[in-house]
NUDODREN-563554 format. One record per residue (C-alpha): residue number from 1; residue in one letter; z negated, y negated, x negated. Coordinates in pm, 1 decimal, padded with zeros to 6 digits. Layout:
BEGIN
NODE  pos  code         Z         Y         X
NODE  NUM     a         Z         Y         X
...
END
This chain:
BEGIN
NODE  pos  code         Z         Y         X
NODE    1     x  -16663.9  -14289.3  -08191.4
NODE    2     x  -16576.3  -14364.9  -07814.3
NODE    3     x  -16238.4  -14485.7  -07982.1
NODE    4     x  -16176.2  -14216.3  -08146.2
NODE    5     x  -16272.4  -13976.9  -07853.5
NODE    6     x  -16053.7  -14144.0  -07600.2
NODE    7     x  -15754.9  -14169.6  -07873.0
NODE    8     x  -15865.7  -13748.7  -07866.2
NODE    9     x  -15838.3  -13749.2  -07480.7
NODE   10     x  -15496.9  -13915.5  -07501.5
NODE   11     x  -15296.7  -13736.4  -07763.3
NODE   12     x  -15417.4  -13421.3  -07595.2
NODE   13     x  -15274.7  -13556.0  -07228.3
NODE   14     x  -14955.5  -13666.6  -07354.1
NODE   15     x  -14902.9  -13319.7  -07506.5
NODE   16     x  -14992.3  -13120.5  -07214.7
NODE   17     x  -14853.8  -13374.7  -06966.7
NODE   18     x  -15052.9  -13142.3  -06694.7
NODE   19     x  -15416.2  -13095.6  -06677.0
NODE   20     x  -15559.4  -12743.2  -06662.9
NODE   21     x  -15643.7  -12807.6  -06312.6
NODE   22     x  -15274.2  -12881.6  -06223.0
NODE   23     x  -15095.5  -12655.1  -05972.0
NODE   24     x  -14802.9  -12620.1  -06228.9
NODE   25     x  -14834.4  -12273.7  -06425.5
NODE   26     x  -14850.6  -12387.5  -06827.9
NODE   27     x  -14547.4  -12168.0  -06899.3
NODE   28     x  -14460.7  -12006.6  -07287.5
NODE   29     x  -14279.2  -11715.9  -07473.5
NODE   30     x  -14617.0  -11487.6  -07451.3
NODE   31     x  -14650.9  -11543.6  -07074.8
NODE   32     x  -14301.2  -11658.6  -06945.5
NODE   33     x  -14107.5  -11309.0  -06872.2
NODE   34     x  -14431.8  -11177.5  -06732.6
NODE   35     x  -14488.1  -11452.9  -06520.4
NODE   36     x  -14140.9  -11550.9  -06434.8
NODE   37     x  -13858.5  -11337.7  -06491.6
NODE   38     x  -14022.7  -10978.6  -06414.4
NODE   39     x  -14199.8  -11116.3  -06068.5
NODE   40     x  -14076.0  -11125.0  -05725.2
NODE   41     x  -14172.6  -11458.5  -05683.8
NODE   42     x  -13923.5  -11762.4  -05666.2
NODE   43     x  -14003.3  -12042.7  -05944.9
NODE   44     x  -13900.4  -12368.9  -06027.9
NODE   45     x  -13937.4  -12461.7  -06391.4
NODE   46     x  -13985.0  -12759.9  -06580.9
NODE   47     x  -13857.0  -12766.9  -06930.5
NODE   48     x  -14001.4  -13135.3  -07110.6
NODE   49     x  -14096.5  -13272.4  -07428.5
NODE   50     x  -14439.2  -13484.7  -07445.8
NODE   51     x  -14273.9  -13782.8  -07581.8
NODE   52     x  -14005.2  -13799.2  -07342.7
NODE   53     x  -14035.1  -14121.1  -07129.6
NODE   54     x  -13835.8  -13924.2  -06839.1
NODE   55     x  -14055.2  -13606.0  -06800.0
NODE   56     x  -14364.3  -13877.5  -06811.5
NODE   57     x  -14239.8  -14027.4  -06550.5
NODE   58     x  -14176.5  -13698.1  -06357.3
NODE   59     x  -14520.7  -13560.3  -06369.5
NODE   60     x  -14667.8  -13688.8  -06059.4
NODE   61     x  -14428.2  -13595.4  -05870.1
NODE   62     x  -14363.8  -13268.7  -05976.9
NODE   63     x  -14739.5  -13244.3  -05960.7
NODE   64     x  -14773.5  -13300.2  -05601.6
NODE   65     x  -14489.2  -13062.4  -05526.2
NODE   66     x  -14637.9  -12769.2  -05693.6
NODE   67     x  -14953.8  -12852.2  -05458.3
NODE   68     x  -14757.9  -12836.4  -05184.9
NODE   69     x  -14605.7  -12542.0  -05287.0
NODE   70     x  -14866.7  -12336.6  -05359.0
NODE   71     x  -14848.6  -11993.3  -05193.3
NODE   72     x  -14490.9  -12033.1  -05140.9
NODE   73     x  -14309.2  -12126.5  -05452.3
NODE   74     x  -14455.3  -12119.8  -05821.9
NODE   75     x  -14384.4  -12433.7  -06026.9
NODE   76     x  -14442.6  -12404.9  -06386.0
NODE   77     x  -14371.8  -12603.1  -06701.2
NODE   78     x  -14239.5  -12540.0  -07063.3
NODE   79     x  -14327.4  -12771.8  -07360.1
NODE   80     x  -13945.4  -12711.2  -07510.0
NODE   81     x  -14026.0  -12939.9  -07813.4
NODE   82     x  -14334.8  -12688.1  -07901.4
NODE   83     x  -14142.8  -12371.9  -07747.0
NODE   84     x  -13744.9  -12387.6  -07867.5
NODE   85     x  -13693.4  -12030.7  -07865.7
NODE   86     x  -13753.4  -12058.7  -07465.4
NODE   87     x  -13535.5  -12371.3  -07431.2
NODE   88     x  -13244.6  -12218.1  -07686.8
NODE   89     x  -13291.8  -11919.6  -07442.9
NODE   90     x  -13198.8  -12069.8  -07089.6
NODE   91     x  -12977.5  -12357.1  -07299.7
NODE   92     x  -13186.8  -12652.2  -07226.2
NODE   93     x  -13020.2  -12954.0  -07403.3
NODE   94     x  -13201.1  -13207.9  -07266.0
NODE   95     x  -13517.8  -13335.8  -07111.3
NODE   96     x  -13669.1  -13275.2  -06868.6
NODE   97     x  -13408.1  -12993.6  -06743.1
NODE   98     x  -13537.0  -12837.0  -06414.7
NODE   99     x  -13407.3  -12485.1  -06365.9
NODE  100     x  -13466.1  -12245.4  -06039.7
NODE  101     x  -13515.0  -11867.1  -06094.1
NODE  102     x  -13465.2  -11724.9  -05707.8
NODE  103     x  -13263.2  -11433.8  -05682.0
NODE  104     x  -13099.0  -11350.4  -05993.1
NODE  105     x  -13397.3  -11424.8  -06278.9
NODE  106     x  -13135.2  -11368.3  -06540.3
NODE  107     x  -12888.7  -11650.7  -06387.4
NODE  108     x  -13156.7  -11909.8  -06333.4
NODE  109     x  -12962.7  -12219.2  -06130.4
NODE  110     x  -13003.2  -12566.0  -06241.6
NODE  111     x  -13157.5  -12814.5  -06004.6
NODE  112     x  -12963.8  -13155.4  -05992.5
NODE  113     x  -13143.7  -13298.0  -05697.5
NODE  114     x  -13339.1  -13637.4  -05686.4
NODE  115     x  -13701.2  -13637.6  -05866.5
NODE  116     x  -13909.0  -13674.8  -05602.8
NODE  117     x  -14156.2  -13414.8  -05486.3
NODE  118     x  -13970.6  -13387.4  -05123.6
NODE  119     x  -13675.2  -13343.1  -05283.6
NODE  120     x  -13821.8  -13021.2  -05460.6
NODE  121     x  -14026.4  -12933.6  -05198.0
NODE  122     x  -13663.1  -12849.1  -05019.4
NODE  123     x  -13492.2  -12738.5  -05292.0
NODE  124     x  -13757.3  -12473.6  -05356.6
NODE  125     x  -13768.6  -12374.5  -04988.1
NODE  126     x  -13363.2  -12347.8  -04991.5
NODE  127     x  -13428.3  -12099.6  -05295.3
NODE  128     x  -13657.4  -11888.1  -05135.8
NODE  129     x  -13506.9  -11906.5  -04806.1
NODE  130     x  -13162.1  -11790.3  -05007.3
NODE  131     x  -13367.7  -11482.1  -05139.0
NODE  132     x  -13513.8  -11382.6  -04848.3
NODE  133     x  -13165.5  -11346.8  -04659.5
NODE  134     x  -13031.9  -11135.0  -04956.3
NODE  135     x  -13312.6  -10921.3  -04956.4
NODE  136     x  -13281.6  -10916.4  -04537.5
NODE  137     x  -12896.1  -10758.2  -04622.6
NODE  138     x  -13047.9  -10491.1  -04842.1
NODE  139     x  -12980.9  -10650.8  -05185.9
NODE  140     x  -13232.8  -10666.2  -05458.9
NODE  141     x  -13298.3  -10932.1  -05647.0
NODE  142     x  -13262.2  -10927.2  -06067.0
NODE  143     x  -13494.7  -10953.6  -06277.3
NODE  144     x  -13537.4  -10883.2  -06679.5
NODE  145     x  -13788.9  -10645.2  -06835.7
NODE  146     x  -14054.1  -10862.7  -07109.6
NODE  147     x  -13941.7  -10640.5  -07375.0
NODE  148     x  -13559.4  -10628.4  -07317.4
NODE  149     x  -13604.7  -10247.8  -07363.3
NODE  150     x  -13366.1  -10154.1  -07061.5
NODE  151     x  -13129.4  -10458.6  -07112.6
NODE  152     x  -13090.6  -10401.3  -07479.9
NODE  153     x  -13003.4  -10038.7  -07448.2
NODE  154     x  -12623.3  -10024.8  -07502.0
NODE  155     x  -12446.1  -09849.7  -07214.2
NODE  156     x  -12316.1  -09463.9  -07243.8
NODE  157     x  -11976.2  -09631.5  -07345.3
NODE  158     x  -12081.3  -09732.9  -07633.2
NODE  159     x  -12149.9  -09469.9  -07856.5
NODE  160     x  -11982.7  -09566.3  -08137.7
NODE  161     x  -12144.9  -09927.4  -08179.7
NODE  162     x  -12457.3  -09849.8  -08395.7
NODE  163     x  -12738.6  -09973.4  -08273.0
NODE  164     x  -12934.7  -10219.2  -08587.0
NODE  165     x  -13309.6  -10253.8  -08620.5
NODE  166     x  -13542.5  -10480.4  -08882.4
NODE  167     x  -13532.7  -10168.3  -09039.7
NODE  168     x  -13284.2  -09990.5  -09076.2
NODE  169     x  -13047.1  -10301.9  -09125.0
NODE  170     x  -13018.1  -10346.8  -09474.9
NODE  171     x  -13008.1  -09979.3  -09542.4
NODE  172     x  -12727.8  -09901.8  -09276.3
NODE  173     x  -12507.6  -10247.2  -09394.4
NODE  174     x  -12619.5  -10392.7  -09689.8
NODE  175     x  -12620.0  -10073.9  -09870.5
NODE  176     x  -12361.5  -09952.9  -09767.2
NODE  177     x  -11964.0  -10031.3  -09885.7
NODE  178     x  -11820.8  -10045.0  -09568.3
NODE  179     x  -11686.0  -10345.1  -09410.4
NODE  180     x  -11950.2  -10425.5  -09070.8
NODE  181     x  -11950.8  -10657.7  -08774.3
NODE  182     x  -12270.8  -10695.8  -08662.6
NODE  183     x  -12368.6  -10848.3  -08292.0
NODE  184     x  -12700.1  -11016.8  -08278.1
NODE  185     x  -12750.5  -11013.7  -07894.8
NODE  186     x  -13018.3  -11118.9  -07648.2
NODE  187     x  -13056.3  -10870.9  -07323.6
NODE  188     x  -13115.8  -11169.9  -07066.0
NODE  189     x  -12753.0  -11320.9  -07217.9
NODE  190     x  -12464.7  -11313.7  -06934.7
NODE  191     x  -12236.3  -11374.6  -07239.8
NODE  192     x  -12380.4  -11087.2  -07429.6
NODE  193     x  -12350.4  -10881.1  -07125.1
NODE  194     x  -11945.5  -10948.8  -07081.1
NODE  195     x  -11922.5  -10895.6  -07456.5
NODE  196     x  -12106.2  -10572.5  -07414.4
NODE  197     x  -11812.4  -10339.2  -07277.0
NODE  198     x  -11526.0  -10506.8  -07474.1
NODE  199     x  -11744.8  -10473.6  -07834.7
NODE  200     x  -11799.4  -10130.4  -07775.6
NODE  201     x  -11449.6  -10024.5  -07725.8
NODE  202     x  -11322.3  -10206.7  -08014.0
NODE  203     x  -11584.6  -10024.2  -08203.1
NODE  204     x  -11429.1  -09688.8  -08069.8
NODE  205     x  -11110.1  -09805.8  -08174.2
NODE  206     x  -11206.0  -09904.7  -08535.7
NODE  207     x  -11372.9  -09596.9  -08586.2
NODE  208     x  -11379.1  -09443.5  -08922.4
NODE  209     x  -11184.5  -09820.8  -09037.5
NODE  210     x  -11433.7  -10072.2  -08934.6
NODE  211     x  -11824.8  -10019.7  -08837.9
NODE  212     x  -11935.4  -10210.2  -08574.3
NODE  213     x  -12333.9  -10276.2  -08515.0
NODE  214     x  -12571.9  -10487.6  -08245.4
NODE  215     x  -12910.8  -10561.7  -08269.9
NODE  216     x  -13143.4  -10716.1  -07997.2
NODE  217     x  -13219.1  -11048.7  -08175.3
NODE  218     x  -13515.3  -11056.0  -07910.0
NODE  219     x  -13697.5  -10769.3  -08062.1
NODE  220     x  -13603.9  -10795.3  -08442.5
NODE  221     x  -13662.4  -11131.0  -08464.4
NODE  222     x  -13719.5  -11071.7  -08853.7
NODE  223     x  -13374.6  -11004.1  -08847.9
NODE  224     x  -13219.5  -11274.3  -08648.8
NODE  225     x  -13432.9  -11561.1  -08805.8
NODE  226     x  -13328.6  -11411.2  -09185.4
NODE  227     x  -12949.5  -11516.7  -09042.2
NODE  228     x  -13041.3  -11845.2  -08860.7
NODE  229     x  -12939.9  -11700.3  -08510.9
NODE  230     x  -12938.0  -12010.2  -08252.2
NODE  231     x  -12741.1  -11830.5  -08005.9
NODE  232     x  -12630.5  -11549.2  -07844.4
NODE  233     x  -12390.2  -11351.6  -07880.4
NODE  234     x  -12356.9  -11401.2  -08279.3
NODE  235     x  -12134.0  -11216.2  -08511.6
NODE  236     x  -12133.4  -11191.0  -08798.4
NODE  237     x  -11880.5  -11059.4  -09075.8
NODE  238     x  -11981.5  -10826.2  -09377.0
NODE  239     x  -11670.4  -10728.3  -09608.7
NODE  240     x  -11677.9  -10409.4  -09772.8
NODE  241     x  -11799.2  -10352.1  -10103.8
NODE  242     x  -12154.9  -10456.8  -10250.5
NODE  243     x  -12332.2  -10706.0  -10026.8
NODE  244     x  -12666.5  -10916.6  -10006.0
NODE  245     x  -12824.3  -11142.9  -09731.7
NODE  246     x  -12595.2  -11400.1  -09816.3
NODE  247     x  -12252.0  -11172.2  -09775.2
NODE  248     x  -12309.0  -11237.5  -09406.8
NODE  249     x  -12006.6  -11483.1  -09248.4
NODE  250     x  -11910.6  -11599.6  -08971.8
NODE  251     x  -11662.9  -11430.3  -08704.8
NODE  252     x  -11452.6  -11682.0  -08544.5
NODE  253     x  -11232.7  -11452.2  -08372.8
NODE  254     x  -11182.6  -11383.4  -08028.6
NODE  255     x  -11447.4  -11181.8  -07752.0
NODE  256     x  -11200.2  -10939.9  -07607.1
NODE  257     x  -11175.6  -10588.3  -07772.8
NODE  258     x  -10821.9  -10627.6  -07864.5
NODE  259     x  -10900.0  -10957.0  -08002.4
NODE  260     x  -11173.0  -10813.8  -08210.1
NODE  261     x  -10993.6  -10512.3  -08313.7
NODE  262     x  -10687.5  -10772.0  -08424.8
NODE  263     x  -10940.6  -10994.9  -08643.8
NODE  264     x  -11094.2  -10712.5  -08855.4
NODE  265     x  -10789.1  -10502.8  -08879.0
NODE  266     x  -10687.6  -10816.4  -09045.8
NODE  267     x  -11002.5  -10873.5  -09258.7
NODE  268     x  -10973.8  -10468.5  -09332.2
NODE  269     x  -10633.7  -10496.8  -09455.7
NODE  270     x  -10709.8  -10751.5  -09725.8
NODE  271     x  -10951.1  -10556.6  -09875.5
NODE  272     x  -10821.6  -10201.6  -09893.6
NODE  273     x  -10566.7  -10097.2  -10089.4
NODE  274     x  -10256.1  -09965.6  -10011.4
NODE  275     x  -10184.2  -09566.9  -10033.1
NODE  276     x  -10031.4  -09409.8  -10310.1
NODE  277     x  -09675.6  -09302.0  -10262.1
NODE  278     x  -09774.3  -08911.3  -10452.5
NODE  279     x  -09464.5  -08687.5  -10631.6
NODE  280     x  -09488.8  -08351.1  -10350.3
NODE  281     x  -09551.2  -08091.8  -10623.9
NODE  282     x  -09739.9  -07855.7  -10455.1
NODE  283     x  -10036.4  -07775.9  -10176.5
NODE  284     x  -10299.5  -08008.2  -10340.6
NODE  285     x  -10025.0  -08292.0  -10367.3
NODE  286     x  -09932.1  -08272.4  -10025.1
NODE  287     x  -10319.4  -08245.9  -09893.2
NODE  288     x  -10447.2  -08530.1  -10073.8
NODE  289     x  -10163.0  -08770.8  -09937.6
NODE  290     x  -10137.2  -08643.9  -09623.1
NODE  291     x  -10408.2  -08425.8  -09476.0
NODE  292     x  -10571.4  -08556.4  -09134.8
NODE  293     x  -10301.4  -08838.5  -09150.0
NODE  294     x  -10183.3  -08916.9  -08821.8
NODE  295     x  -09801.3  -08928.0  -08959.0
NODE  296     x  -09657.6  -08850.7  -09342.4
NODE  297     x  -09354.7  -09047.4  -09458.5
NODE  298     x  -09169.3  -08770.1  -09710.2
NODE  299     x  -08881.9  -08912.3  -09862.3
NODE  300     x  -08607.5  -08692.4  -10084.5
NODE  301     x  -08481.9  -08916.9  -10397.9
NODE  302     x  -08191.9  -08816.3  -10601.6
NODE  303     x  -08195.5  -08582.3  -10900.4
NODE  304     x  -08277.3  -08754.1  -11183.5
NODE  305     x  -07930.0  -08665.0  -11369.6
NODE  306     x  -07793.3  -08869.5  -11056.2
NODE  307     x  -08060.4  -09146.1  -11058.6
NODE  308     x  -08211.9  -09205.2  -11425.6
NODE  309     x  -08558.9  -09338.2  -11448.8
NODE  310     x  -08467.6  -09703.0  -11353.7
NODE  311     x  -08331.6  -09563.0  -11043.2
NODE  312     x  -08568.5  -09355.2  -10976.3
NODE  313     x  -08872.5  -09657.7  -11036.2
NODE  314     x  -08660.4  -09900.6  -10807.7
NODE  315     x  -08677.7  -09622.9  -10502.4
NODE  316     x  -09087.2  -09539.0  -10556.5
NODE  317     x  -09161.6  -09869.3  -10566.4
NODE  318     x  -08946.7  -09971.2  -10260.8
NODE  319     x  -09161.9  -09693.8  -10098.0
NODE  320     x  -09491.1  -09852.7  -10274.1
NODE  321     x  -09428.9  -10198.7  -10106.9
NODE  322     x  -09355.4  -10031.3  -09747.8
NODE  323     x  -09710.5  -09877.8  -09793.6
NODE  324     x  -09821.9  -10157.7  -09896.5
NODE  325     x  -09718.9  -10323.5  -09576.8
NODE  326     x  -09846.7  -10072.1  -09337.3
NODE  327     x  -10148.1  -09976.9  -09512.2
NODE  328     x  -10339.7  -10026.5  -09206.0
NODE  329     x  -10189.1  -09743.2  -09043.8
NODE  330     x  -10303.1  -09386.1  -09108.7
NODE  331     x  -09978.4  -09289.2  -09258.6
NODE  332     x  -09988.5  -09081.5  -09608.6
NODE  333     x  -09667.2  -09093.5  -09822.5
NODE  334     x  -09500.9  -08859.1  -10075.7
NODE  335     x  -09175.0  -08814.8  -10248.2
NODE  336     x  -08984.9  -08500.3  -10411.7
NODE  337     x  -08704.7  -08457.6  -10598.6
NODE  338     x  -08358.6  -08326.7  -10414.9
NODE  339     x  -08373.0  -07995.6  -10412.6
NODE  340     x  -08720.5  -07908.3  -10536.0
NODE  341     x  -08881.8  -07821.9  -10183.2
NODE  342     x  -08542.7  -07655.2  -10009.9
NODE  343     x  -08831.3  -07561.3  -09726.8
NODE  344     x  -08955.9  -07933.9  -09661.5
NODE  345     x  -08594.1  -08052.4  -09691.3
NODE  346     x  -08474.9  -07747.7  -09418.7
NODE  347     x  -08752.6  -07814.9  -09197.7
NODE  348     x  -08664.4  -08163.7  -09145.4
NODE  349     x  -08305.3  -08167.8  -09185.2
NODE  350     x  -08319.6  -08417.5  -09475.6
NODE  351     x  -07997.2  -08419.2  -09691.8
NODE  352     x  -07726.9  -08383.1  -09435.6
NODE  353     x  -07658.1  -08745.5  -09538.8
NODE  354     x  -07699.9  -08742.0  -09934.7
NODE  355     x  -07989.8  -08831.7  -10095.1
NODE  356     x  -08195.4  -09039.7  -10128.6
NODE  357     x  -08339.7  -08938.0  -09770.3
NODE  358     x  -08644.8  -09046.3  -09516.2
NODE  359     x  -08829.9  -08823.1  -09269.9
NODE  360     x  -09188.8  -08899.3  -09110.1
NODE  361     x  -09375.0  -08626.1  -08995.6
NODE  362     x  -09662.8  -08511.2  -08731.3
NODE  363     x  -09813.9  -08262.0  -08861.1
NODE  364     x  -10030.5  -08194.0  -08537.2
NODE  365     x  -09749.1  -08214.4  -08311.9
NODE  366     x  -09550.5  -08029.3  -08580.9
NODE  367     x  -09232.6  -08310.8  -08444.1
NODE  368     x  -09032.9  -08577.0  -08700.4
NODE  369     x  -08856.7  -08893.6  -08702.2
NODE  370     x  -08501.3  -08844.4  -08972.4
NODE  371     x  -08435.0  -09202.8  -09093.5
NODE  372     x  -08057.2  -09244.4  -09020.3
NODE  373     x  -08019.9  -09620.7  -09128.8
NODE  374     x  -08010.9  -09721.0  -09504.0
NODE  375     x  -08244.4  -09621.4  -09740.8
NODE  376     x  -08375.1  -09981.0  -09816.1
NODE  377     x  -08672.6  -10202.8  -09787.9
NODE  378     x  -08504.4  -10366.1  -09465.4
NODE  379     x  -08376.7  -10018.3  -09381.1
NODE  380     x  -08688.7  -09822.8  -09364.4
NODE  381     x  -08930.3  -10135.9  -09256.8
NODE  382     x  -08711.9  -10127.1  -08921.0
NODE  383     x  -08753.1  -09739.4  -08883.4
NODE  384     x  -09128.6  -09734.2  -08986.5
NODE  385     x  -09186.8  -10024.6  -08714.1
NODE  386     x  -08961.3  -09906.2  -08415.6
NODE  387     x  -09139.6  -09591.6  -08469.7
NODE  388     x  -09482.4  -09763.8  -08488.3
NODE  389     x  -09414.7  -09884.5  -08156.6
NODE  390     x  -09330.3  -09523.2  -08004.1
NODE  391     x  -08918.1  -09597.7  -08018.4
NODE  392     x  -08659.0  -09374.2  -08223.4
NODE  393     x  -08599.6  -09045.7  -08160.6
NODE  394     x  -08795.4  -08728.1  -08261.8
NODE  395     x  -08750.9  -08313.1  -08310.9
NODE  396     x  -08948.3  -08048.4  -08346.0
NODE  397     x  -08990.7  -07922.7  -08692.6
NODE  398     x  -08758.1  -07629.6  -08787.8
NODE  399     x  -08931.9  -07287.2  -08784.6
NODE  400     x  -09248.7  -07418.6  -08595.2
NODE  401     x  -09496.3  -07457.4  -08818.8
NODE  402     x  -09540.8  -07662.7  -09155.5
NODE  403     x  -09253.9  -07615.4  -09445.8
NODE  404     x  -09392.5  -07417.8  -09778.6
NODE  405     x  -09468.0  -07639.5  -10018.9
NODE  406     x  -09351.8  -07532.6  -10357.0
NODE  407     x  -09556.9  -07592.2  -10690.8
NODE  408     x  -09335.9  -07781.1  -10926.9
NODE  409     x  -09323.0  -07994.8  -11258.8
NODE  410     x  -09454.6  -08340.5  -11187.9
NODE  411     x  -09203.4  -08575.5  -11295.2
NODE  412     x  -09258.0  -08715.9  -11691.3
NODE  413     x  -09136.0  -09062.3  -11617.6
NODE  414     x  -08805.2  -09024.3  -11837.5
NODE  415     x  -08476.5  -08980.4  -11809.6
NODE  416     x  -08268.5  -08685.2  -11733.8
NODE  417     x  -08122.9  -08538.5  -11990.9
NODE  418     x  -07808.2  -08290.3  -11877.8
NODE  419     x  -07871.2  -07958.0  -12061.8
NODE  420     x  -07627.1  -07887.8  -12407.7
NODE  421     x  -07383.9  -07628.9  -12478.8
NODE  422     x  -07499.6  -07367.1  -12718.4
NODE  423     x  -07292.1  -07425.6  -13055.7
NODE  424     x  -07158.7  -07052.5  -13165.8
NODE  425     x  -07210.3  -06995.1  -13565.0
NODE  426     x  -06889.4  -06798.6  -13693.4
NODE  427     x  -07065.5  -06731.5  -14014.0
NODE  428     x  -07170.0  -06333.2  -13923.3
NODE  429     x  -06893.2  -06319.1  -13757.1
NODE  430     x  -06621.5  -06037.7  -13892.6
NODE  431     x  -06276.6  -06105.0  -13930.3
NODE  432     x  -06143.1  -05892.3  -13701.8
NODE  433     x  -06407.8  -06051.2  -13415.1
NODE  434     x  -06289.1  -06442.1  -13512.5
NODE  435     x  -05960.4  -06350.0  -13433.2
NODE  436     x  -06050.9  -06217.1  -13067.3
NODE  437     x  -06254.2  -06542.9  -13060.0
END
C-alpha cells in the first residue's frame, strides 16, 4: 500500500512538476487571459511537458526565481502537453519554451537567456523596467480582452465581410449556392490582424461575385474544431453550388487583397458560366442581357440574304467564345440584325464601315467604344481588352439618352430566302388588254 501510495505521490509530481505551494502561478485556458494577458502585471511563462527531461531539469531553478520575484514579476507555468490549445496559441514548438508578456500581452517576447534563476531574475527585471519607461512616455501597454469580444469585432471597413457564428454558419454557407471564403481567425493573432484590412477590401471588391466570411475560431470553437483549425488565420474555400462539411478546401493563395481577389476571381470563373450572347428584339431582350451591366457589347451582323445561316452561326459564336473569355467581367452581350434597330445603330454610329459591326456601351455614362479593327476573334479580343484596361477611345451616345429599342421577329435559325416575283395569269385577261401587256 505504501508502494502504491508513493508510486501515487510520484505520478502526481511529475505531472504538476510544481507543488501547490510553489511561487509559480499553475497557468491554463480557464485562468490564463485573466491572469495574464488582461493584467497590468509583467509575467514570465513557462510552457513544459511532464515528461520532458529539460523542463525537469528547469524546475528548481525557475522555482527559486519566482520566489525571488514575488511582488515584482509573476512567473507562471503551462502544462502544453495537457493544454495544446494554449501552446498552438503563442506557437510553442518545443519544450520548455519560456515566453515574456511585458508591454505588449499580445506580442509576448521569447526569452533565450541561460536557465538559471539569476539569469531570469534579470531578464524579468529588464521586462518590467522596459514597461515602466513606456508607460513613463505616456504609452499604454496592450493587452487582450478573455473573450476576444473587442478584438474579434471586425473594423468599420469591413462591412462587407460577414461576420460567421456556430450558428448561423451552415445556414449562411452551406445552404447557400454561392461560392464563400471563410476566415477562421483568432483576435490575439498579429497575422490575423494584418490580414484583417486586406480581407475586408477584397470582400468589398468581390461583392455581389464572391462572399467573403470570418469567424472568431476562439469563440465558436464548435466551428473551428468541425474543420480541424490548428492555426490562425485559416481559409478555407467553398465552391458554389450544393455543399456539406466536407466541401470545405483549402485556400493556398496569397494574403494581400489583390492576391485574394485574383485567386477566387479565378475559382469564380470556372464555375460560372459564360453570358448568353441574346438576338436585341425588343425592351425585355435588351434588359435581360444588359440591365445593371457595367458595359453592353452590341454587335450589328449582316442581313441574312448577305450572310446565310452558316454565316450568321460562325459570327454568334465568335461572339459566344469572347464571352466566354471575359465572363468574369460584368459585361452583357446582344446582337441584331443590320438594319432592324436604325436607333441603336444611329446612336452609336455602327455601320459607317459595313456590317458586321462592334460597339460597347455605358449605359450610365450614356458614352461608347466603336470597334474600328476587324470583326474577328483576334480583332475584337484586342478591343474588348485595351478597353478593359481604360485605353481606346470613347463618345457620347448620339441624342443623349438610350437608343429605342424596336420589337422585332427573333431570328428562326434558317436561311434567307430573297422574296419571289408574283407570276401574272393571262387567263382573264381580254384580248385587247394582252396586247397592251
Amino acid at each position: 500500500m505504501k508502494v502504491l501510495l508513493g508510486l501515487l505521490l510520484l505520478t502526481v509530481g511529475a505531472n504538476c512538476l510544481y507543488s501547490s505551494t510553489s511561487d509559480v502561478v499553475q497557468l491554463n485556458p480557464s485562468n490564463f487571459d485573466k491572469l495574464v494577458t488582461n493584467s497590468d502585471h509583467v509575467w514570465i511563462v513557462e510552457f513544459f511537458a511532464p515528461w520532458c527531461g529539460h523542463c525537469q531539469a528547469l524546475t528548481a531553478e525557475y522555482d527559486k526565481a519566482a520566489t525571488a520575484l514575488k511582488g515584482v514579476v509573476k512567473l507562471g507555468a503551462v502544462d502544453a502537453d495537457e493544454h495544446k490549445s494554449l501552446g498552438s496559441r503563442f506557437g510553442v514548438r518545443g519544450f520548455p519554451t519560456i515566453k515574456i508578456f511585458g508591454g505588449n500581452k499580445n506580442k509576448p517576447e521569447d526569452y533565450n537567456g541561460a536557465r538559471t534563476a539569476s539569469d531570469l531574475v534579470d531578464a524579468a527585471l529588464s521586462a518590467a523596467k522596459a514597461k515602466v519607461k513606456s508607460a513613463l512616455n505616456g504609452k499604454k501597454s496592450s493587452s487582450s480582452s478573455g473573450g476576444g469580444s473587442s478584438d474579434s469585432k471586425r473594423s468599420k471597413d469591413s462591412d462587407d465581410v460577414i461576420e460567421l457564428t456556430d450558428d448561423n454558419f451552415d445556414k449562411l454557407v452551406l445552404g447557400s449556392d454561392d461560392m464563400w471564403l471563410v476566415e477562421f481567425f483568432a483576435p490575439w493573432c498579429g497575422h490575423c490582424k494584418n490580414l484583417a484590412p486586406e480581407w475586408a477590401s477584397a470582400a468589398t471588391e468581390l461583392k455581389g461575385k464572391v462572399k467573403l466570411g470570418a469567424l472568431d475560431a476562439t469563440v465558436h470553437t464548435s466551428k473551428a474544431s468541425e474543420y480541424g483549425i490548428r492555426g490562425y488565420p485559416t481559409i478555407k474555400y467553398f465552391a458554389p453550388g450544393s455543399k456539406d462539411t466536407d466541401s470545405a478546401a483549402e485556400y493556398d493563395g496569397g494574403r494581400t487583397s489583390p492576391a485574394i481577389v485574383s485567386w477566387a476571381l479565378d475559382k469564380w470563373s470556372q464555375n460560372v458560366p459564360a453570358p448568353e450572347v441574346i438576338q436585341l428584339v425588343g425592351k425585355q431582350s435588351s434588359k435581360d442581357a444588359c440591365d445593371g451591366k457595367q458595359l453592353c457589347v452590341v454587335s450589328v451582323l449582316p442581313n441574312i440574304l448577305d450572310c446565310q445561316s452558316d454565316c450568321r452561326n460562325g459570327y454568334i459564336s465568335t461572339l459566344q467564345k469572347l464571352a466566354d473569355k471575359f465572363k468574369q467581367k460584368d459585361w452583357g452581350w446582344v446582337w441584331a440584325e443590320a438594319g432592324a434597330q436604325p436607333d441603336v445603330e444611329e446612336a452609336l454610329e455602327i455601320g459607317g464601315f459595313g456590317y458586321p459591326a462592334l460597339a460597347v456601351i455605358n449605359a450610365k455614362k450614356l458614352k461608347y467604344s466603336l470597334l474600328r479593327g476587324s470583326f474577328s476573334y483576334d480583332g475584337i479580343n484586342e478591343f474588348l481588352r485595351n478597353l478593359s484596361y481604360g485605353r481606346g477611345g470613347t463618345a457620347p451616345v448620339k441624342g443623349a439618352e438610350l437608343p429605342k429599342i424596336r420589337e422585332t421577329e427573333a431570328w428562326d435559325g434558317k436561311d434567307g430566302v430573297p422574296p419571289q416575283e408574283e407570276d401574272i395569269d393571262l387567263s382573264d385577261v381580254d384580248l385587247d388588254e394582252k396586247d397592251e401587256l
